[in-house]
C-alpha positions as CSV (number, residue, x, y, z in Angstrom):
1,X,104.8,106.4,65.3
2,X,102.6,109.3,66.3
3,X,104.5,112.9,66.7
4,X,102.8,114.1,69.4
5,X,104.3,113.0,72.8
6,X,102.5,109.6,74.3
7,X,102.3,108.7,78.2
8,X,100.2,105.2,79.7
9,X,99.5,105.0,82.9
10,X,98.9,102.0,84.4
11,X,96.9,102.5,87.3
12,X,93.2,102.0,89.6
13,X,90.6,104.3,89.3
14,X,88.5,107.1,91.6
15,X,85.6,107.9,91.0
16,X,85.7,111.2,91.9
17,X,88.3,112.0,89.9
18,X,91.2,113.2,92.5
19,X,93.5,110.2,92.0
20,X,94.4,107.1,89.7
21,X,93.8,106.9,86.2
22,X,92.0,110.4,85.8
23,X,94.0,112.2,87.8
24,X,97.0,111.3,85.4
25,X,94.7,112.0,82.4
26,X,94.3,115.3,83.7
27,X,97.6,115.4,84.3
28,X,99.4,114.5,80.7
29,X,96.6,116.6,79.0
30,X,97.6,120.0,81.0
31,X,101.4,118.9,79.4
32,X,100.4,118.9,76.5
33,X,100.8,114.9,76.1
34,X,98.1,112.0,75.0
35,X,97.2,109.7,77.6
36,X,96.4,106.5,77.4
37,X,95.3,103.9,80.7
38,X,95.2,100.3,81.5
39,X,93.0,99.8,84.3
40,X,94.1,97.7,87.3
41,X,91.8,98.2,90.0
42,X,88.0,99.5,90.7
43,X,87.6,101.6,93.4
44,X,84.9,102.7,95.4
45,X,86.4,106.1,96.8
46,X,85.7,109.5,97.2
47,X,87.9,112.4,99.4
48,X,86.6,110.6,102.6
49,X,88.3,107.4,102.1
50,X,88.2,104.1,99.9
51,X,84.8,102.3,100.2
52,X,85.4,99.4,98.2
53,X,88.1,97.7,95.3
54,X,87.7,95.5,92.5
55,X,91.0,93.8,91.1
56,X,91.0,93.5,87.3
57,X,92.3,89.5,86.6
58,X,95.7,89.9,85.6
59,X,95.1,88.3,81.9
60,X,92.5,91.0,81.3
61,X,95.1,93.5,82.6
62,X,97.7,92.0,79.6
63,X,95.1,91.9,77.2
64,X,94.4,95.5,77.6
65,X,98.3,96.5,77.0
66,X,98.3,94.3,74.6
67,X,96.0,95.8,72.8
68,X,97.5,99.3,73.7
69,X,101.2,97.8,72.2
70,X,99.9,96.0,69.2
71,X,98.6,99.6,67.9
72,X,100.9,102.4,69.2
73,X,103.7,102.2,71.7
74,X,103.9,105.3,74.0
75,X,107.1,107.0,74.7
76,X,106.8,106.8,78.5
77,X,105.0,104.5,80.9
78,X,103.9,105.2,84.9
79,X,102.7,102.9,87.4
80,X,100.3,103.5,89.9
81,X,98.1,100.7,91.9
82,X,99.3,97.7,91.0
83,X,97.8,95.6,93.9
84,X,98.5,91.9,93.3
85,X,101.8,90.2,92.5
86,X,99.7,88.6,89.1
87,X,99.6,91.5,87.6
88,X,102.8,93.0,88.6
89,X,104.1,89.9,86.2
90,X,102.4,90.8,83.3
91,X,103.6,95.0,83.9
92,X,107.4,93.2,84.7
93,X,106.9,91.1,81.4
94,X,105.7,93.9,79.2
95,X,108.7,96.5,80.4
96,X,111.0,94.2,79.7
97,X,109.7,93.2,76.2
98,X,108.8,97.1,74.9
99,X,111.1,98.7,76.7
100,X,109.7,101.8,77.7
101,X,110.9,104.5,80.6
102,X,109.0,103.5,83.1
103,X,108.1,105.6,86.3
104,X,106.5,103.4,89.4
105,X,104.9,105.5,92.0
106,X,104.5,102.3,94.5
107,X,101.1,103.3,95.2
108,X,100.3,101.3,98.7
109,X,98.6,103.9,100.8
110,X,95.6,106.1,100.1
111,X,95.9,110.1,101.5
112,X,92.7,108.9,103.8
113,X,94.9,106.1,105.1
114,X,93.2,102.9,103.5
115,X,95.8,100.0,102.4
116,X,95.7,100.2,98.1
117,X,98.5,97.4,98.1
118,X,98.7,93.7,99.4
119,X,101.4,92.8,101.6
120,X,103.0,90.2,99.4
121,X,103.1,92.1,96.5
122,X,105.4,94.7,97.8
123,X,108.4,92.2,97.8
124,X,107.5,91.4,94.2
125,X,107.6,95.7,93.4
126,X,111.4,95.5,95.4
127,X,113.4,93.0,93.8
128,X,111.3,92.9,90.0
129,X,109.8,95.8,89.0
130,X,112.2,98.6,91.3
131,X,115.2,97.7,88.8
132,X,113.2,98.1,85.5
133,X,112.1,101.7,86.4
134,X,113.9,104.9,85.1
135,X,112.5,106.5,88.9
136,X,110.7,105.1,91.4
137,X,108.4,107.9,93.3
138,X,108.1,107.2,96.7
139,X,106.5,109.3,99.7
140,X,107.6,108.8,103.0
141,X,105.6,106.1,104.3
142,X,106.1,104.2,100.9
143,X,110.1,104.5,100.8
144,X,110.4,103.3,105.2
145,X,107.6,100.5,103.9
146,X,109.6,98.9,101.1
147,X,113.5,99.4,102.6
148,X,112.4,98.8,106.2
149,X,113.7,102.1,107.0
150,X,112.1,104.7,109.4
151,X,112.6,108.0,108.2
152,X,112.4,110.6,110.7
153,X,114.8,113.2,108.6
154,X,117.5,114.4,105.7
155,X,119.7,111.9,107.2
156,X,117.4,109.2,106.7
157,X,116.0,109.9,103.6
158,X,119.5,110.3,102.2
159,X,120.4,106.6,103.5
160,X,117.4,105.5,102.0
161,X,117.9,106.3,98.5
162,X,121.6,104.9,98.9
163,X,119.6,101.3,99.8
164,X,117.3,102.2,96.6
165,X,120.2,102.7,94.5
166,X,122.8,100.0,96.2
167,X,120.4,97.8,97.6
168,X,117.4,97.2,95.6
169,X,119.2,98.5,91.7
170,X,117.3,101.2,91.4
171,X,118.5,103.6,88.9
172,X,117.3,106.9,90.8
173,X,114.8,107.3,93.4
174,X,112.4,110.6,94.1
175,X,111.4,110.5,97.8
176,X,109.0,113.2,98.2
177,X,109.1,114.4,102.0
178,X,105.9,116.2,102.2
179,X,104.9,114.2,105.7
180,X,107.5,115.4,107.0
181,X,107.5,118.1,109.1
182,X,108.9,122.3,108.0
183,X,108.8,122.7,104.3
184,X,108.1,120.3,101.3
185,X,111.5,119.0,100.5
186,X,111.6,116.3,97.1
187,X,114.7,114.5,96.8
188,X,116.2,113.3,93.5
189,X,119.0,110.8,94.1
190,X,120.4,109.2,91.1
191,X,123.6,107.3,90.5
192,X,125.9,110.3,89.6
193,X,123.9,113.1,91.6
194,X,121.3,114.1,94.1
195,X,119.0,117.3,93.7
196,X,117.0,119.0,96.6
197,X,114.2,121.0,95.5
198,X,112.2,122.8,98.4
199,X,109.2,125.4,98.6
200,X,107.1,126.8,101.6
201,X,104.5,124.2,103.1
202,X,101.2,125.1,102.0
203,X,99.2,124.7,104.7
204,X,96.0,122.0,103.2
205,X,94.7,118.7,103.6
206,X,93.9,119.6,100.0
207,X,96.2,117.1,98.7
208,X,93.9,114.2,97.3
209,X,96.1,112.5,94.3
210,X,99.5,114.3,95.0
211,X,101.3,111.1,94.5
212,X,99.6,110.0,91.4
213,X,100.2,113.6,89.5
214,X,103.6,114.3,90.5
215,X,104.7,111.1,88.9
216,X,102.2,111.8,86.0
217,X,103.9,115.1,85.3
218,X,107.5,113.9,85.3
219,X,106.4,110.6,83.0
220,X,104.9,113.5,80.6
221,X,108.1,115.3,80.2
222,X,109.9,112.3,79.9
223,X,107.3,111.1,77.3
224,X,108.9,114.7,75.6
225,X,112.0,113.9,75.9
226,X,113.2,115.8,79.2
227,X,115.9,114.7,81.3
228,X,114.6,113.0,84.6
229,X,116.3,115.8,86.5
230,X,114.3,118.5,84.1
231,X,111.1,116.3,84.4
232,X,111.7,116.3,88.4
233,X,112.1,120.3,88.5
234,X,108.9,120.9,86.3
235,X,106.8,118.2,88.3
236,X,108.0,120.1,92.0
237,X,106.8,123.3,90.2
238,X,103.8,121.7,88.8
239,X,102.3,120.0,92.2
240,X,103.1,123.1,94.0
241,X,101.1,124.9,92.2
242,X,98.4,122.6,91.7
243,X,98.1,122.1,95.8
244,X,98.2,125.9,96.1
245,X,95.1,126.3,93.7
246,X,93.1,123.3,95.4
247,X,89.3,123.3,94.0
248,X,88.1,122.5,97.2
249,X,86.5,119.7,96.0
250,X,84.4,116.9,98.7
251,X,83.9,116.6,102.0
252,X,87.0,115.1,103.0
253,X,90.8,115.5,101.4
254,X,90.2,117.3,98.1
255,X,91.7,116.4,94.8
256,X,94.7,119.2,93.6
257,X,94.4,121.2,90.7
258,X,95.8,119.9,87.6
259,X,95.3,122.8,85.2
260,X,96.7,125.9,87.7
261,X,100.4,125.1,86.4
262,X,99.2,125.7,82.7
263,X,97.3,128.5,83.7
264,X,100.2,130.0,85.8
265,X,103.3,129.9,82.5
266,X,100.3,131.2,80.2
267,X,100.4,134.6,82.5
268,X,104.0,134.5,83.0
């Protein structure tokens, strides 16, 4: 087994960088892990909005973690889009086998709006994969879409993680509340504890790929062998900074910047 820390993502791409299998390249690099991917979808996007998507065939999907297990197991897994119920099997069938921490970030939603998830496969992410995780990392809209709970506040969010944890045999849930309204408040809710972490909205539709690199970063330091509430703090830190320092990159929603948090601890 290799000594420095391993992370796979599992995941579509973008193009242009901002999100998907890239962005959580970017991501375990600036962590100081090595990344590896297994590609699920093809997109045509930019920061404008998804033009186009290709599905990889699900036995293509397992022969590329196949070939990924049969030569080095990573020490952490993340999911990203996963768009068809097929190839959630084969992801379902490999956790279960190598079991790995796995992180799902239920990818369903672009930041332009676009649909990245077909409706029957969600059902499939609830009652299969949502139990095999170590966190699931939902946003707003993702956590009312797969409980069938409208958030509208703390209250809500706080029931929801209770049907996540009761309901669904999750063993934590991170509900990022960034569409909310005020400041960014992430909640950690696990089976012995919840932890609120909040910081100052920063005021950007510079948030291209938030989703994909706060669960990239907290799959890295689990990949290092941080706790999941130690892996939650550093990814709050980690995607505040990187919104903050936004490239300004495209026409549309721009990507974050995923080397500003390395930057910033090299000049503390």
């Amino acid at each position: 087994m290799s000594r420095i820390p391993i992370a796979l993502t599992v995941a579509g791409t973008d193009p242009t960088g901002g999100a998907g299998v890239l962005a959580d390249s970017k991501t375990f690099h600036s962590r100081g892990v090595y990344g590896m991917a297994a590609v699920t979808s093809l997109t045509a996007q930019n920061t404008t909005g998804v033009q186009d998507v290709f599905n990889v065939p699900a036995d293509f999907l397992e022969k590329q973690l196949e070939s990924i297990m049969s030569d080095e197991v990573p020490h952490a897994m993340k999911s990203g889009m996963v768009a068809t119920v097929d190839m959630m099997v084969v992801l379902a069938n490999m956790v279960a086998d190598f079991k790995i921490p796995f992180v799902i970030d239920p990818v369903m939603i672009a930041t332009s709006g676009d649909a990245l998830m077909e409706e029957e496969t969600i059902e499939f992410l609830r009652s299969t994969l949502v139990p095999k995780s170590v966190t699931v990392t939902p946003n707003i809209h993702e956590a009312e879409k797969i409980t069938g709970h409208r958030i509208r506040g703390e209250a809500d969010i706080r029931k929801v993680g209770r049907i996540f944890l009761e309901e669904l045999g999750a063993h934590s849930v991170t509900i990022k509340g960034g569409h909310l309204q005020g400041d960014a408040v992430d909640y950690l809710f696990t089976r012995d504890d919840t932890v609120i972490l909040s910081e100052p909205r920063i005021e950007t539709q510079h948030t291209h790929g938030t989703g994909c690199t706060f669960s990239a970063v907290m799959t890295a330091e689990i990949a290092k062998g941080k706790t999941l509430e130690e892996s939650f703090r550093l990814a709050k830190k980690y995607i505040t900074s990187a919104i903050r320092n936004s490239p300004g990159i495209g026409k549309g929603n721009g990507p974050v910047n995923h080397f500003s948090f390395r930057e910033e601890e090299l000049h503390e």
